[in-house]
N, C-alpha and C positions, 0 to 999 in steps of 0.2 A: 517789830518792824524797824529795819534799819532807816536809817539818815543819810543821805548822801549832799554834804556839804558844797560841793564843786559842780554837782549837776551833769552836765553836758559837759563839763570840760575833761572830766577823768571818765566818763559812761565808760567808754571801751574799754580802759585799764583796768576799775573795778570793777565792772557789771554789775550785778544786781541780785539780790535775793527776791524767793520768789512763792509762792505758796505749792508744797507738795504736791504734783500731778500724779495720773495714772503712769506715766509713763517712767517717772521717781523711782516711784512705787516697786515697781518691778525692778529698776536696775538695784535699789538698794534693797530686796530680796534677794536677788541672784548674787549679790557681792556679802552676802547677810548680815547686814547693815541697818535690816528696817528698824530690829531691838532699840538701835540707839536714837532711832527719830520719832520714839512712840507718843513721846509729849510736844516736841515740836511741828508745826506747820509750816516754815521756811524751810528753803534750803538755797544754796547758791545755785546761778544758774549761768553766769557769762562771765566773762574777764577773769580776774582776780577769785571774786567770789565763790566761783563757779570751780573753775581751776584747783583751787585749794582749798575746796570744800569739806573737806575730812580733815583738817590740819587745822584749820579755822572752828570747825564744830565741837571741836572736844569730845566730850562722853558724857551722856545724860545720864542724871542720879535719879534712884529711885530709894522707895523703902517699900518693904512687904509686910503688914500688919494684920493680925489677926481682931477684930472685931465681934462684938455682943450683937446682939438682936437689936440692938437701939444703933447702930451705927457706931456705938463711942469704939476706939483703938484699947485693946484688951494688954497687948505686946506687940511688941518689934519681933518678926523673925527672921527680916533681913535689910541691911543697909549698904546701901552702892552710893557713894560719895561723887559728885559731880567732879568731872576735870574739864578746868578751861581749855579752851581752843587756846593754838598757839599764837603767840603775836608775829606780825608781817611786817619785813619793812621794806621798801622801793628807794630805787636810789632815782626816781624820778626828783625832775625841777620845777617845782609848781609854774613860777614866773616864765621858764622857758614852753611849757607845757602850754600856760594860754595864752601868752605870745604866736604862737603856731594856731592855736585856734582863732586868733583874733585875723591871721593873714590867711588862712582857708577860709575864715566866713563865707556863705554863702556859695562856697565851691567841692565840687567832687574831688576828691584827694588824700592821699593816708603819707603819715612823716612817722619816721622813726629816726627818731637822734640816738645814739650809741658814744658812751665815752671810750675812745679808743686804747687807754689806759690799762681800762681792769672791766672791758665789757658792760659797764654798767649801762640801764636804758635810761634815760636822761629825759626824754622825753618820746610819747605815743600817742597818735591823734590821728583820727580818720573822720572825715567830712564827707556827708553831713552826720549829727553826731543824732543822740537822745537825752532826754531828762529820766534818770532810772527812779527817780522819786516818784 
């Protein structure tokens, strides 16, 4: 289970993880994908999360062992070594980010700050928000 530190302030930017549905289910068969979520129950499901959800999930390791009548592991016949999801990074401004939340309080409204520079998003915030925890 993920942690979301900011709450309501980044919800829309990162969205949320969220436990595997039927409806998951099926896109990550059709894209044949399920292999890799056989031990996980999350998956991303909005914003960031959600968005880059394959990039961020890596590749689940397994081992396949051969086993006695008693349960104990006899040998190894195959090892698939876990690979991390990739790291993300946002050129958002936290400070400007709940600054904008703190002057929508209570209001219908979405801001998108853009550094005109080099594109980066600066800040994203739409009201009213959520708590993705």
């Amino acid at each position: 289970q993920r942690e979301y530190p900011y709450g309501a302030e980044l919800a829309h930017v990162v969205g949320y993880v969220s436990k595997i549905n039927d409806s998951d289910l099926q896109r990550l068969a059709k894209n044949g994908e399920e292999e890799n979520y056989a031990a996980d129950r999350n998956i991303g499901k909005q914003g960031i999360e959600g968005y880059y959800e394959k990039a961020l999930h890596g590749t689940t390791g397994y081992q396949e062992v051969e086993v006695d009548n008693h349960g104990r592991v006899v040998r190894l016949l195959r090892e698939v070594p876990p690979v991390a999801g990739k790291n993300l990074y946002l050129t958002l401004d936290l400070h400007l980010q709940q600054y904008i939340e703190s002057v929508l309080k209570g209001q219908r409204a979405a801001v998108v700050v853009v550094d005109p520079r080099d594109g980066g998003v600066l800040a994203m915030v739409s009201s009213p928000s959520y708590d993705p925890n």
